[in-house]
C-alpha positions in Angstrom: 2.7 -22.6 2.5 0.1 -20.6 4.7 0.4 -20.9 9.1 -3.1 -21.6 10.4 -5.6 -18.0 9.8 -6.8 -16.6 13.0 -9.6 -15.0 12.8 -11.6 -11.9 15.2 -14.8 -11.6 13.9 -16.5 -8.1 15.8 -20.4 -8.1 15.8 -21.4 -4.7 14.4 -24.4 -4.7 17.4 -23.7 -2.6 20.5 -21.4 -0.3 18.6 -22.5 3.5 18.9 -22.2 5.7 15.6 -20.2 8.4 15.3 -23.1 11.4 15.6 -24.1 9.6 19.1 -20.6 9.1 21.0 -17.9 11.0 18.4 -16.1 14.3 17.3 -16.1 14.9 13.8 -12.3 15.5 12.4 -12.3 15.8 8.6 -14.8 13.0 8.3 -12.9 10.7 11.1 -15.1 10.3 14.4 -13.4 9.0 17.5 -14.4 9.0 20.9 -12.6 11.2 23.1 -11.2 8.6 25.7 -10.0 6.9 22.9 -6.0 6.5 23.6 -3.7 6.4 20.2 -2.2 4.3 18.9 -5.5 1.8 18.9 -4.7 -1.4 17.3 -5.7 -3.0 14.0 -8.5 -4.1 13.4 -10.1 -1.9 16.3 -9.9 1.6 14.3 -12.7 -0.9 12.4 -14.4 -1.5 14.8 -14.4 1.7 16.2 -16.8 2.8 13.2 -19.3 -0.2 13.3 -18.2 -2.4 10.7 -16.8 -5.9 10.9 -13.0 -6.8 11.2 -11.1 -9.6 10.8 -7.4 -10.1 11.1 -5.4 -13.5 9.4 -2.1 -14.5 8.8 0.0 -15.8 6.0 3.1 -17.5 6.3 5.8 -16.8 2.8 8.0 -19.4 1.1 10.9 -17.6 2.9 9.2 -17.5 6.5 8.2 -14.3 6.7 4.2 -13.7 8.3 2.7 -11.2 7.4 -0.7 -10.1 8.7 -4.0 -9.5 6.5 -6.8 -7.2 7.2 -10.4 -7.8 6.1 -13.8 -6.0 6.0 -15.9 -8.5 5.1 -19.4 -6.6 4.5 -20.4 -3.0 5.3 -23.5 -2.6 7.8 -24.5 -0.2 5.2 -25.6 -3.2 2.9 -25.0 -5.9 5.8 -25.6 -8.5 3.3 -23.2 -11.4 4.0 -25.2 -14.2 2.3 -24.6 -13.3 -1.2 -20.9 -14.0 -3.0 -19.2 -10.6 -3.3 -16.8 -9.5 -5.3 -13.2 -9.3 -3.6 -10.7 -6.7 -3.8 -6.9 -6.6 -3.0 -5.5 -3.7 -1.2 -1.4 -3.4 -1.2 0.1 0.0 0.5 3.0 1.7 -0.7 6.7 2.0 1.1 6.3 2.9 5.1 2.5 2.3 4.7 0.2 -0.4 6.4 -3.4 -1.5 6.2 -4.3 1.3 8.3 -3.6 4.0 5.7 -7.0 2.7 3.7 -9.5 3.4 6.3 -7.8 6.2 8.7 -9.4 9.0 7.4 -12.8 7.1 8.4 -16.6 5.9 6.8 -17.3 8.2 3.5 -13.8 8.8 2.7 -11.3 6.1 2.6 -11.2 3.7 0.3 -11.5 0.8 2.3 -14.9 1.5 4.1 -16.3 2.7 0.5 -15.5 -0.3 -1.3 -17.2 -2.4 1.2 -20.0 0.1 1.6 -20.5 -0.7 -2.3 -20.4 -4.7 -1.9 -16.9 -5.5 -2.1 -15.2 -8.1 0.0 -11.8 -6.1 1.6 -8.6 -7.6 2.0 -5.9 -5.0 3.5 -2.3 -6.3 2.9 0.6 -5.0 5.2 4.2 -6.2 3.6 7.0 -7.6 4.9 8.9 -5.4 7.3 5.9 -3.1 8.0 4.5 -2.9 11.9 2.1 -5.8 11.3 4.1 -8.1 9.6 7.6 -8.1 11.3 7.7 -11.8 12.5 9.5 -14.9 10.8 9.5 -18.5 12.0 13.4 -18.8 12.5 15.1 -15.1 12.1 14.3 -12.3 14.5 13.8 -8.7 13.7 17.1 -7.8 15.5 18.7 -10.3 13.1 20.3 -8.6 9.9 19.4 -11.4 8.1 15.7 -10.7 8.6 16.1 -7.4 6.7 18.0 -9.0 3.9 14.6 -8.1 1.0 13.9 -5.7 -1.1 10.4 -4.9 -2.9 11.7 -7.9 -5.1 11.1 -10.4 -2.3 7.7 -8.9 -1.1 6.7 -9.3 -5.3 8.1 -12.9 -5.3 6.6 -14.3 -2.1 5.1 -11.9 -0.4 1.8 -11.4 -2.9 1.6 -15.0 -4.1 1.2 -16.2 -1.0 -1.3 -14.0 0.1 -3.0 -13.8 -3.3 -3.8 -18.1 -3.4 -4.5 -17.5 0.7 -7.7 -14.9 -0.1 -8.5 -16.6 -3.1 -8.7 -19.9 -1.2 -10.6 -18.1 1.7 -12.8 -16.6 -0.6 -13.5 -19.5 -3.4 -13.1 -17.0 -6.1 -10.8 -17.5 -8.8 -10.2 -13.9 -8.9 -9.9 -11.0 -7.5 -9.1 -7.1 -7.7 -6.1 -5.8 -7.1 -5.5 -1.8 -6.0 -1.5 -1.1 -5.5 -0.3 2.3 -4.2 3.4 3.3 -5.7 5.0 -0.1 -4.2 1.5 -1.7 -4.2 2.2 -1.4 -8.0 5.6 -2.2 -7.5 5.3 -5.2 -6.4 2.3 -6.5 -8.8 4.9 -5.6 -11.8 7.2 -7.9 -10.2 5.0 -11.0 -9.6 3.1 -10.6 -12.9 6.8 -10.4 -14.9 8.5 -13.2 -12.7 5.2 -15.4 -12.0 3.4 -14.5 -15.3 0.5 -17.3 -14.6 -0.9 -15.1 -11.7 -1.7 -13.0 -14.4 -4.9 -15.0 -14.5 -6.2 -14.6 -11.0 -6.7 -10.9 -11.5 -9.7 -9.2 -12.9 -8.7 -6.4 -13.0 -5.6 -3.9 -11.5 -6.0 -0.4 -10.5 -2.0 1.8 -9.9 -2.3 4.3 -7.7 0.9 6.6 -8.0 2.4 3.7 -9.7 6.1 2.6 -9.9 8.6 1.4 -11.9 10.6 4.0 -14.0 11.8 6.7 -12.0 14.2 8.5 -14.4 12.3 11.9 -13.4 12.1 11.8 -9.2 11.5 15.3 -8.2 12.0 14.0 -4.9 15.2 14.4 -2.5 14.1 12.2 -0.2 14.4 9.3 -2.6 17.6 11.2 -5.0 19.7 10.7 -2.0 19.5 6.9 -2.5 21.2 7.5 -6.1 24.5 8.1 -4.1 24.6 5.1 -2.0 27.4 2.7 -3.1 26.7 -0.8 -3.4 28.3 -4.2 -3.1 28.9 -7.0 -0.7 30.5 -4.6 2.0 27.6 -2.0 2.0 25.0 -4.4 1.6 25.6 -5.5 5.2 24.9 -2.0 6.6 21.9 -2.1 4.3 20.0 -4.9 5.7 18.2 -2.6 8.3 15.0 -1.6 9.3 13.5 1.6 7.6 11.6 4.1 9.8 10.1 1.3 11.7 7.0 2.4 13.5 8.1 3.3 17.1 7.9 5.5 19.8 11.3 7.3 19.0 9.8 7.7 15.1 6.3 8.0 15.4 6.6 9.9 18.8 8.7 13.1 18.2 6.6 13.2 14.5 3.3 13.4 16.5 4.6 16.2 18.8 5.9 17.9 15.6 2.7 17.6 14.1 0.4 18.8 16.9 -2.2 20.9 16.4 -0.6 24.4 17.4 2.5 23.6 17.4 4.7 26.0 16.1 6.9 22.9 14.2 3.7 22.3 12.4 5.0 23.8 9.7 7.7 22.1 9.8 5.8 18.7 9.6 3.9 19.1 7.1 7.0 20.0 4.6 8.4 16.5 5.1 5.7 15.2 3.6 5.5 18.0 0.8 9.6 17.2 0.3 8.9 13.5 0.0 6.0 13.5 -2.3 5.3 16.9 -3.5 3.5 20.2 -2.3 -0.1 20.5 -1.9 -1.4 22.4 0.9 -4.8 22.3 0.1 -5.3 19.0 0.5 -3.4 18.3 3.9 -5.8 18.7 7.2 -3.7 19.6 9.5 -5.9 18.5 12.3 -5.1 14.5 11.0 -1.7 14.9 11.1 -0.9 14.1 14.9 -3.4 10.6 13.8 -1.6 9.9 10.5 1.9 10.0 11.9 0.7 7.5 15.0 0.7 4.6 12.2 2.8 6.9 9.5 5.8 5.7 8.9 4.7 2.1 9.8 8.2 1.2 8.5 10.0 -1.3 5.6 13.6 -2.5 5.1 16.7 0.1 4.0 17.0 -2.4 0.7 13.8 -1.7 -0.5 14.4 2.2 0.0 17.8 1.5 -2.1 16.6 -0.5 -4.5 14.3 2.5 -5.8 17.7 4.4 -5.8 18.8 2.0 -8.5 16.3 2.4 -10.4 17.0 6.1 -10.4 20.0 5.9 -11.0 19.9 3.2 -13.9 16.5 4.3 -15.4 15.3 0.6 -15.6 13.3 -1.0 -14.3 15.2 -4.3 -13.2 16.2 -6.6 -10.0 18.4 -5.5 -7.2 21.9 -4.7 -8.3 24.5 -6.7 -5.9 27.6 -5.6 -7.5 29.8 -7.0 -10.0 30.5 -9.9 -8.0 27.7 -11.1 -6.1 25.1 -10.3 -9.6 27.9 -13.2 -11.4 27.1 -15.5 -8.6 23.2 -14.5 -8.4 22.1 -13.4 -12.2 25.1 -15.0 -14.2 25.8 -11.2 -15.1 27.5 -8.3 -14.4 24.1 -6.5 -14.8 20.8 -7.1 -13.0 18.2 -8.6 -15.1 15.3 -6.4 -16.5 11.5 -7.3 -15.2 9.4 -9.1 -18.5 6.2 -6.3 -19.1 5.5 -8.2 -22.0 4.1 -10.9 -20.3 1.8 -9.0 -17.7 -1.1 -9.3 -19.4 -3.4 -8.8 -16.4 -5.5 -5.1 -17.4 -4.6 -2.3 -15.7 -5.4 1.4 -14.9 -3.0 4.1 -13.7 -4.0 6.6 -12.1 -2.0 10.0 -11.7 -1.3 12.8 -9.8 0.6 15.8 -11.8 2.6 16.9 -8.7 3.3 13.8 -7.5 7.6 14.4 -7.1 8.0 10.1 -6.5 5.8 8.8 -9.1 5.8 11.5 -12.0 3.6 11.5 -14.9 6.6 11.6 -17.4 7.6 8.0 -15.4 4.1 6.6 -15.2 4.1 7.9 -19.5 6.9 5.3 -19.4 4.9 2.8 -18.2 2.0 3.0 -19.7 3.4 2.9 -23.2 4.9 -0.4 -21.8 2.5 -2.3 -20.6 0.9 -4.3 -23.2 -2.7 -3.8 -21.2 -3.7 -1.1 -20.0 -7.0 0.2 -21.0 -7.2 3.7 -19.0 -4.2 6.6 -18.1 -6.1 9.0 -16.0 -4.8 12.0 -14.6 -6.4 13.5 -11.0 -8.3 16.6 -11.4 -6.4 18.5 -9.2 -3.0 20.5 -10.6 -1.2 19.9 -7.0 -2.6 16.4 -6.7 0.5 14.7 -5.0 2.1 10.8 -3.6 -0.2 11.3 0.1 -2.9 12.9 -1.6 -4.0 9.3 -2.7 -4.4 8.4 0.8 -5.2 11.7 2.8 -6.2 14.4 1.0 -9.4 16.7 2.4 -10.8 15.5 -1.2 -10.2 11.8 -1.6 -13.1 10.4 -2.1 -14.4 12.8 -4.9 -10.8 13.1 -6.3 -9.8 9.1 -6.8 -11.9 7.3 -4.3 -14.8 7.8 -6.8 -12.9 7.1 -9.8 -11.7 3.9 -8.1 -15.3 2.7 -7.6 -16.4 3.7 -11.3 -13.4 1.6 -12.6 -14.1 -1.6 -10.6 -17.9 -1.2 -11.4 -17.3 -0.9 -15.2 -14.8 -4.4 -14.8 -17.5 -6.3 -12.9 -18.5 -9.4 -14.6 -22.3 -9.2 -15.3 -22.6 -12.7 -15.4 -21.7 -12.9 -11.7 -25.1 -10.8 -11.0 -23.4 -8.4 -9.0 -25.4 -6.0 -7.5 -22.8 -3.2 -6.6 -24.5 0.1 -4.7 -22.3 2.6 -6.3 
């Protein structure tokens, strides 16, 4: 199933800290000769801790690309077993979105500062994971997935690949909106990976989306579907170049007077909240932001809009005989995701609304914990990027995994 791992392993010696050769921007050091975009796993690097980059090959051929933090040089303890944790971005996100706001702030570096082993998943479709071992990504055929496929192949493959790595039979997993997505879709279709997971923490999650605020993702309610259409569907989505990410960075410089501008696509897209957007980051977040997806995936949240279930990819009369043996898509199973789960929520998130994730909850046959953020304007990006992250969910995040840590384990966790 897997292609062979590679792995870069960066010694933590010789790297200067951030008060000795750094600026301080909202928590985020960087050296100023540093030249954006710098790769994965070297924005690591960059802040002393280890990196390592593998890769998993899917059923279907698609390789996707892994990102680890195996220790912290906080605890630098790499003898002892540590707990591992699961980290699965959202649509047009990547690996980088978890540790780009830098040490003391994003999730990433915290979890491993409090003796978690980090895995950082990037889906299919997504800047770091848009190779195959046949199709090309000028091929049509390569963009022919939805959030389906990345639930179906994408997380069991890379799910048995860490657990393998690892010798755990277990792991955390922590989903942001189609991070969530796509656990609900392998727990309901593959109901015995319900067992490798100790425990599952939604972020903004997603599947009912009866109550979108969101234009950006109404417009997809309109788009017709069927065997013509589908062919102009199987696209790329706001892949990560320099004619996306480019003009977005000059949009989003500091001083410019389209700043403005900039800053209310991503209010349009997941709600407004200007007190928790640092301008200053914005230039940085839009280097890797969007790091791009497939159009079906975007579409296939418009059908769930506009059917208000929460079900597989609707082909059209046709193509669902020949694929369901049904006019209709079939519903996902929640009664057989048994795995435990906490949702987290943000009231003014306009993708992932609290009446929706209410939906959800009250379906799930697990979940132990509904929290809501602390902050009235709390919204989708605030999860990721907001001046407060770390005492707003980052915190919360730590105090949830620490309270599902098995004791017999002896897990010493610095929280």
């Amino acid at each position: 199933m897997y292609a062979s791992a590679w792995r870069i392993v960066f010694a933590v010696c010789g790297l200067c800290i951030a008060s000795a050769c750094g600026d301080e921007v909202d928590g985020q050091w960087m050296r100023s000769e540093l030249k954006f975009p710098l790769p994965m796993p070297m924005l690591i690097i960059e802040h002393g801790y280890p990196a390592e980059t593998h890769t998993v090959t899917t059923d279907d051929g698609y390789i996707l690309t892994l990102h680890r933090i195996p220790f912290s040089p906080v605890s630098n303890n790499t003898k002892n077993k540590r707990p591992v944790v699961f980290i699965q971005h959202g649509l047009l996100s990547s690996s980088v979105d978890w540790i780009i706001m830098g040490p003391g702030k994003s999730l990433a570096y915290l979890l491993a500062d409090a003796g978690y082993d980090v895995w950082l998943g990037n889906a299919r479709g997504n800047v770091y994971s848009s190779s195959h071992v046949t199709l090309s990504p000028s091929s049509s055929k390569f963009w022919a997935f939805s959030w389906h496929e990345m639930g179906v192949y994408d997380l069991p493959a890379v799910l048995d690949y860490i657990l393998e790595s690892t010798e755990e039979k277990d792991l955390y997993y922590v989903g942001h909106s189609m991070g969530s997505t796509m656990f609900y879709v392998l727990m309901s279709t593959k109901p015995e990976y319900n067992d490798k997971i100790r425990h599952m923490v939604a972020l903004a999650p997603v599947a009912y989306l009866r109550n979108t605020k969101s234009l950006f993702a109404a417009v997809t309610k309109y788009i017709p579907k069927g065997m013509l259409t589908e062919l102009l569907y199987n696209r790329a989505f706001f892949p990560n170049t320099k004619y996306v990410n480019g003009p977005l960075r000059t949009l989003c410089k500091t001083g410019a007077i389209t700043q403005g501008l900039c800053t209310n696509i991503l209010f349009q897209i997941g709600g407004f909240d200007s007190n928790q957007i640092n301008q200053t980051m914005l230039p940085i977040l839009f280097t890797y932001f969007p790091a791009g997806s497939s159009v079906k995936a975007w579409t296939h949240y418009g059908q769930l809009m506009k059917s208000g279930m929460f079900r597989q990819y609707d082909y059209g009369f046709v193509r669902n005989l020949m694929n369901y043996g049904n006019t209709k898509p079939p519903e996902y199973n929640f009664a057989v995701i048994t795995s435990s789960t906490s949702m987290l929520v943000g009231s003014n998130d306009w993708l992932a609304t609290p009446e929706d994730a209410g939906i959800l909850y009250r379906s799930l046959p697990n979940t132990p914990e509904y929290y809501t953020i602390p902050h009235p304007e709390f919204n989708h990006f605030d999860f990721l990027w907001a001046v407060d992250v770390k005492s707003l969910i980052n915190d919360k995040i730590l105090q949830i995994l620490k309270n599902h840590t098995d004791v017999q384990n002896n897990l010493i966790i610095a929280y």
